[in-house]
C-alpha positions, 0 to 999 in steps of 0.5 A: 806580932803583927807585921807580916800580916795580910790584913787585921780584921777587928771587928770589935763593937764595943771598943774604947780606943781600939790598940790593936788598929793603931797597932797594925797601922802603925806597922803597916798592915791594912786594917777590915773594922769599924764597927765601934765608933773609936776604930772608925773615928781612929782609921779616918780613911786608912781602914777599910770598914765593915757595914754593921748590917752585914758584918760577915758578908763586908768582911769577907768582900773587903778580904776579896778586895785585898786580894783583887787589888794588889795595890790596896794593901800598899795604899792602905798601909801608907795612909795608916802610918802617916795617919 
């Protein structure tokens, strides 16, 4: 359900593991979370994360990001899947 995606934002806060990331890691869709610790611990380097004092406004900058900067998606995508 999820490739083909631009991007998953989950911005769960009260996460146990956190699926639906390694889910779309693993098919290759850049990844907006980190607001519970298991996603943050989980995408280690391949999520862009959100700042828990301004969820919504670091949301947004991280999807303006992915637009800006076309390479992102492909680095992010294959930092997920080998992670």
């Amino acid at each position: 359900m999820l490739g083909g995606a631009s991007a998953l934002v989950y911005p769960s806060v009260a996460e146990g593991f956190g699926l639906p990331v390694l889910e779309a890691m693993a098919v290759g869709v850049p990844v907006i979370t980190g607001l519970a610790p298991a996603t943050t611990e989980l995408g280690d380097g391949a999520v862009l994360t959100i700042d828990g004092a301004d969820p919504v406004g670091s949301i947004a900058a991280a999807l303006r990001r992915l637009s800006a900067e076309p390479g992102l998606a492909d680095e992010l995508a294959r930092r997920g899947r080998r992670r």
